[in-house]
C-alpha positions as CSV (number, residue, x, y, z in Angstrom):
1,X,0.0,0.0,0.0
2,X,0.8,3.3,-0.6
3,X,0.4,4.7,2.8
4,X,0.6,9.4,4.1
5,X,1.5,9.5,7.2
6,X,1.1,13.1,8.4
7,X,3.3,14.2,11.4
8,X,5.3,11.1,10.9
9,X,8.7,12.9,11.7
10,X,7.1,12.7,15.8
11,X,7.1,10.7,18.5
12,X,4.9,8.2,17.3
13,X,5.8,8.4,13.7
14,X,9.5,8.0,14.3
15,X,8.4,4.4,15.8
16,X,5.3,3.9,13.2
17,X,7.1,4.3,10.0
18,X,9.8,2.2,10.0
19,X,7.7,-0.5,11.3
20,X,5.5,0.2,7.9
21,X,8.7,0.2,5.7
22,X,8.9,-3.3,7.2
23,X,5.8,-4.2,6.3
24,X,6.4,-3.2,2.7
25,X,4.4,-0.1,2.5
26,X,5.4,2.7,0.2
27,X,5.3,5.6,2.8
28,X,5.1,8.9,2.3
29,X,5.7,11.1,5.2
30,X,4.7,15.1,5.3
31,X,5.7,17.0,8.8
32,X,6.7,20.3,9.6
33,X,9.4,19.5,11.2
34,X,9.9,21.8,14.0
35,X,11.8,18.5,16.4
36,X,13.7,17.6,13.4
37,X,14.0,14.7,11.3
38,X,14.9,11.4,13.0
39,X,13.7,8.8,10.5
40,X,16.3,6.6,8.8
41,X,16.9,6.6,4.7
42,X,14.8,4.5,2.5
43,X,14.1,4.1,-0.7
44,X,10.2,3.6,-0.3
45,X,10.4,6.5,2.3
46,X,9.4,10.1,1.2
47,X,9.8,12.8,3.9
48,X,8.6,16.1,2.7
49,X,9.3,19.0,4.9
50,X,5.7,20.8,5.2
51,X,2.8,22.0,7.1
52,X,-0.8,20.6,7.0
53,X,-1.8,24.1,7.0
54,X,-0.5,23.8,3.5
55,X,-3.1,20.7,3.1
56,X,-3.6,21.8,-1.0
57,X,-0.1,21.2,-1.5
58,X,-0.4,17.4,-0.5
59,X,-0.2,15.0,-3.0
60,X,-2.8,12.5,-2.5
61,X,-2.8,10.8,-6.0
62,X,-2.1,7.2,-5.7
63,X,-2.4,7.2,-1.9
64,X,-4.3,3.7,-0.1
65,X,-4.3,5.1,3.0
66,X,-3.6,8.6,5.3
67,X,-2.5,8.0,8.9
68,X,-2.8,11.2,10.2
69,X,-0.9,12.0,13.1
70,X,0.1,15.7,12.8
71,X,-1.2,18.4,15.9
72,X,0.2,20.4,18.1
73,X,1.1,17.6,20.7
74,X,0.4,18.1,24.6
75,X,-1.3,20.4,26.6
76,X,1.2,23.1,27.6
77,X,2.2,23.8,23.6
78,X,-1.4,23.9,22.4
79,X,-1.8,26.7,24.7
80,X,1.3,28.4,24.0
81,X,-1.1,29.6,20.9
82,X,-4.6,28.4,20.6
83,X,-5.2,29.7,17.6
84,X,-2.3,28.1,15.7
85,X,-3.7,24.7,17.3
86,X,-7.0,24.9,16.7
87,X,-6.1,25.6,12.7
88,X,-3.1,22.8,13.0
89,X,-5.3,20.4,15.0
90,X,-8.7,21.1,14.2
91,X,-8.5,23.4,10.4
92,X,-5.8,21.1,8.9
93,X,-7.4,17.7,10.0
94,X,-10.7,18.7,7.9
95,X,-8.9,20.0,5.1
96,X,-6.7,16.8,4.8
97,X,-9.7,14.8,4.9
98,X,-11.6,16.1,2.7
99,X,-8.7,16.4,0.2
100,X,-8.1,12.7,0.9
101,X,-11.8,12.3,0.3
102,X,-11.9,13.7,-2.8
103,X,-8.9,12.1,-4.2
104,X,-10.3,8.5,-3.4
105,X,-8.0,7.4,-0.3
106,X,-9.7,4.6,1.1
107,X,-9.0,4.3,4.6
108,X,-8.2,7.1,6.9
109,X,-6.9,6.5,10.6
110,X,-7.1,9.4,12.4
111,X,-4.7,9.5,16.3
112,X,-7.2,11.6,19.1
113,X,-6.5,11.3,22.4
114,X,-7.7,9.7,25.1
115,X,-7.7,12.9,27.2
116,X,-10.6,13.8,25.4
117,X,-12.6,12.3,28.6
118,X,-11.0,15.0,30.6
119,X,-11.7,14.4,34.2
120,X,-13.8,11.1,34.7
121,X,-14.6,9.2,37.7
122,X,-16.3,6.1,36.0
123,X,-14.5,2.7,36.5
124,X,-14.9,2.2,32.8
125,X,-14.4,4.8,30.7
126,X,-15.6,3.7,27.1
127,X,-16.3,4.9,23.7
128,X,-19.4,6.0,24.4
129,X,-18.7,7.5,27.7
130,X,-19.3,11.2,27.3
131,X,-16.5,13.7,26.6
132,X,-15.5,16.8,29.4
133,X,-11.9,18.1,27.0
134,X,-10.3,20.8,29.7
135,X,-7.6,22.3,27.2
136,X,-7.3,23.5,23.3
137,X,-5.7,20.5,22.6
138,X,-7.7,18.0,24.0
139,X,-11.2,20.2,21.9
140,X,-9.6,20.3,18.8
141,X,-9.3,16.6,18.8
142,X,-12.4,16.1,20.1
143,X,-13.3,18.2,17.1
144,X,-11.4,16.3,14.7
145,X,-13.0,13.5,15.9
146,X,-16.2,14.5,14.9
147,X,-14.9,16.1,11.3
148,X,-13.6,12.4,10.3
149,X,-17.0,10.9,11.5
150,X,-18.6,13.1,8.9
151,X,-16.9,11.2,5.9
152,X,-17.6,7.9,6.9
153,X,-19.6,7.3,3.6
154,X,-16.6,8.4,1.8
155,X,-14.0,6.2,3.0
156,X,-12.9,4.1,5.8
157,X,-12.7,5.8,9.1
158,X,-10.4,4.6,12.2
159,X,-9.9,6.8,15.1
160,X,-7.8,5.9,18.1
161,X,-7.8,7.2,21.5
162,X,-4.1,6.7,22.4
163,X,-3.6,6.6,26.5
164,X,0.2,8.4,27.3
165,X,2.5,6.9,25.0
166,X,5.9,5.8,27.0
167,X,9.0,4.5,26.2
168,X,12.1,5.0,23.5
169,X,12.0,6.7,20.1
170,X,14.3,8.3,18.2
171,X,12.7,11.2,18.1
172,X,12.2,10.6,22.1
173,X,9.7,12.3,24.0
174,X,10.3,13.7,28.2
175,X,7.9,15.3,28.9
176,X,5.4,12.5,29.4
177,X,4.8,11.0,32.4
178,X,6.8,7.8,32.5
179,X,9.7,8.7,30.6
180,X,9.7,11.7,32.9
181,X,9.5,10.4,36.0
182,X,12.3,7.9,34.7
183,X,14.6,10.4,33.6
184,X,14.0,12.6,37.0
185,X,15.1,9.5,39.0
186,X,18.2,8.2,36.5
187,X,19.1,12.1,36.5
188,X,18.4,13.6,39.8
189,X,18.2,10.5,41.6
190,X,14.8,12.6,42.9
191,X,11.0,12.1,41.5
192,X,9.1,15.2,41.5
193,X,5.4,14.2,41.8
194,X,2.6,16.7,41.1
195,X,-0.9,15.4,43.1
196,X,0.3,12.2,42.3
197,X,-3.7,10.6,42.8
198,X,-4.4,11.8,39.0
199,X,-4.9,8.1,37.0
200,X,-4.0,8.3,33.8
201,X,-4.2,5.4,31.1
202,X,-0.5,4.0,29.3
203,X,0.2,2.7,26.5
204,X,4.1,1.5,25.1
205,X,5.4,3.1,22.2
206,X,5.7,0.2,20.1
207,X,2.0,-1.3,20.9
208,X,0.6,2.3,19.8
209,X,2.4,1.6,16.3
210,X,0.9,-1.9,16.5
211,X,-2.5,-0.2,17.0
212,X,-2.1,1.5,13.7
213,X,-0.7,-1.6,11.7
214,X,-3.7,-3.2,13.2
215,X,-6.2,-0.9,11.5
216,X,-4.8,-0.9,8.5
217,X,-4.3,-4.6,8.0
218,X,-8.2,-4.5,9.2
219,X,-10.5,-2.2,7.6
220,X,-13.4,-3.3,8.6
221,X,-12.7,-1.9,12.3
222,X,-13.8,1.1,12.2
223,X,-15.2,3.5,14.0
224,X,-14.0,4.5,17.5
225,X,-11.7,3.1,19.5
226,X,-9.8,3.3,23.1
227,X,-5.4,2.7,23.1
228,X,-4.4,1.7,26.8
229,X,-3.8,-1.0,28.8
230,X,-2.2,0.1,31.9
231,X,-4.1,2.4,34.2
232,X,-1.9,4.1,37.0
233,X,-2.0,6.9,39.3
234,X,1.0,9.1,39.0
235,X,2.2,7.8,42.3
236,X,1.9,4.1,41.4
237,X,4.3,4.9,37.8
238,X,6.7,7.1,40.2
239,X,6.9,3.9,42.9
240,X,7.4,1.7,40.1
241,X,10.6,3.6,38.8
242,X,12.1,3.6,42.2
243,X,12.1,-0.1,42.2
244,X,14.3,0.0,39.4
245,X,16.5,2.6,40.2
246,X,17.3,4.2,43.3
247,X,15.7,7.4,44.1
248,X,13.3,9.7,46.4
249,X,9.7,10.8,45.8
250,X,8.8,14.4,46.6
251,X,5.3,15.4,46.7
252,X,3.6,18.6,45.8
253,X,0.7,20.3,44.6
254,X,-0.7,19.7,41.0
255,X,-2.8,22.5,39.4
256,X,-3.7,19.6,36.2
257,X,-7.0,17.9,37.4
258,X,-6.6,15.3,34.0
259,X,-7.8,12.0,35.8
260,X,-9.4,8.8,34.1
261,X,-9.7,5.3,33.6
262,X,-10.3,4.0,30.0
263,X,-11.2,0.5,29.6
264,X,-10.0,-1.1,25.9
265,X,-11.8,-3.7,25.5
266,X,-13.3,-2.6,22.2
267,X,-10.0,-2.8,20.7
268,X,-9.2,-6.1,22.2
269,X,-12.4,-8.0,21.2
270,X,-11.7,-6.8,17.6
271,X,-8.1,-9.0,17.6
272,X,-5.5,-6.6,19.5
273,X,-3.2,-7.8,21.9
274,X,-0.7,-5.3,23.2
275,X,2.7,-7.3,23.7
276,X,4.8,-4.4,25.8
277,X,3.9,-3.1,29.3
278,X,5.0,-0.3,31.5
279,X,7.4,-1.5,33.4
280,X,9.2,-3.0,29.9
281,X,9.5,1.2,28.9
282,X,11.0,2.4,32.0
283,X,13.0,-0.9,32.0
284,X,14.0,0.0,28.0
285,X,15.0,3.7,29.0
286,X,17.0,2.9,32.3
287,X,19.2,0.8,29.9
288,X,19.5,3.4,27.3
289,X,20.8,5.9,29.5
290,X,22.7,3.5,31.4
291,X,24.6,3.0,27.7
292,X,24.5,6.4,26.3
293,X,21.9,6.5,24.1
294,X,19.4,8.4,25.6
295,X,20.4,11.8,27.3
296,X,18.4,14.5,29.1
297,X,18.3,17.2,26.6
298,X,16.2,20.0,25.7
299,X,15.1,18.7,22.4
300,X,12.6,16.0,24.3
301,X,10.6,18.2,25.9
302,X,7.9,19.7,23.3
303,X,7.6,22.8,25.7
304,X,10.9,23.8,26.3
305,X,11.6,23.6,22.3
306,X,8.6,24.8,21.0
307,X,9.3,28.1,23.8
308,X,13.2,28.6,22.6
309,X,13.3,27.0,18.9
310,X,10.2,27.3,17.3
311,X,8.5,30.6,15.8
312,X,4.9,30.0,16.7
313,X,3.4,33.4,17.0
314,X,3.0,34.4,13.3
């Protein structure tokens, strides 16, 4: 297949698309790039250094399938400009999808986020389980969601709820809770924990990829569906660290209310079995720092970048 993966140059994608290559997928990857380019040389491998605000100057001819991961990741960033998100996260996604529409792409998997549920104190927080989004970027996906829905009679639509990714990536990622926590503690040999009662769903790097080979190997999944497997109070992730390397908790107030529980069965009884766990990522990231090939650098934390590096306000 001839597969788009928008924002592929990410966190996710950086895992996502080489496990496609494998596959034997002619990719096609369109990102703007502002993290950099960590995706190894192919020769089924595209990488075209753009914006999806740019969505007309996609070309879709020829293409099976979009995976569209592009948005201005994380809570903090999309409020560094709300306006820039809502047209990156919100704008773009209906403007890709409708350009995929109309060029006759036949599957479309679209990445939301579970924090779409917001705060939620149900045991089992499913699909249907209404939606309370607290930030711009947990709306405008929310609102993508609902702008993919609308072309379900013009191709096949997937949309995944992914819990908090953790664990390696090239293009590796620190600010989220489990690689952070594990980097506090291999770094400071101290775990600053915010609240630490907030639950929050996890998923591993690698099974999140999975999730989208899954759909497209599958198209009649569709619809809706919830990506986590390991729900865990911040506390229980920072206690888990500690038993792997040795290091204090210190607890203080949170001002993020973000607590939920999602339950994935959905995904499961449709043939998904996640193979990687928590405690595999903070085991997989101990040992890369341990060797030297994961460091503690500004780069891996989408705030700190986007703040110094990244011209935003135009």
């Amino acid at each position: 297949m001839k597969i788009l993966v928008t924002g592929g140059c990410g966190y996710k994608g950086s895992v996502l698309v080489p496990a496609l290559l494998d596959k034997g997928h002619d990719v096609t990857v369109v990102d703007v790039m502002w993290f950099g380019n960590y995706l190894p040389k192919h020769p089924r491998l595209t990488v075209e250094q753009k914006s999806v605000l740019r969505a007309r100057e996609i070309d879709f001819s020829g293409i099976d399938a979009v995976i569209h991961l592009s948005s201005v990741a994380n809570d903090p960033c999309g409020d560094l400009n709300p306006k820039l998100t809502w047209e990156t996260s919100a704008l773009a996604t209906m403007e890709v999808a409708d350009f995929a529409a109309k060029t006759g792409v036949k599957q479309f998997i679209y990445a939301s986020s579970g924090s779409v549920y917001g705060v939620c104190e149900d045991e089992r927080v499913i699909e249907t389980s209404a939606l309370n989004p607290i930030s711009e970027y947990n709306k405008t996906k929310m609102v993508g969601e609902r702008v993919l829905l609308s072309y379900e009679n013009d191709m096949i639509v997937q949309i995944v709820r992914p819990a908090t990714v953790c664990g390696l990536s090239p293009r590796m990622r620190l600010d989220v809770s489990v690689n952070m926590l594990t980097m506090q503690a291999l770094k400071n040999k101290e775990i600053t924990v915010f609240g630490g009662n907030q639950t929050r769903p996890n998923i591993h790097i690698d099974d999140i990829a999975s999730v989208y080979l899954f759909l497209l190997e599958n198209p009649t999944v569709t619809g809706i569906y919830n990506a986590g497997f390991e729900n865990l109070s911040i506390m229980e992730i920072a206690e888990m660290v500690c038993a792997k390397v040795d290091a204090k908790i210190t607890v203080t107030a949170s001002n993020d209310p973000r607590s939920y529980r999602v339950c994935s069965d959905k995904l499961l009884d449709a043939g998904f079995k996640p193979k990687k766990s928590v405690q595999i990522a903070i085991d997989e990231i101990v040992a890369a720092y341990h060797d030297g090939t994961l460091t503690d650098e500004k780069r891996h934390y989408n705030l700190q970048w986007m703040q110094s590096e990244v011209r935003i306000d135009d």
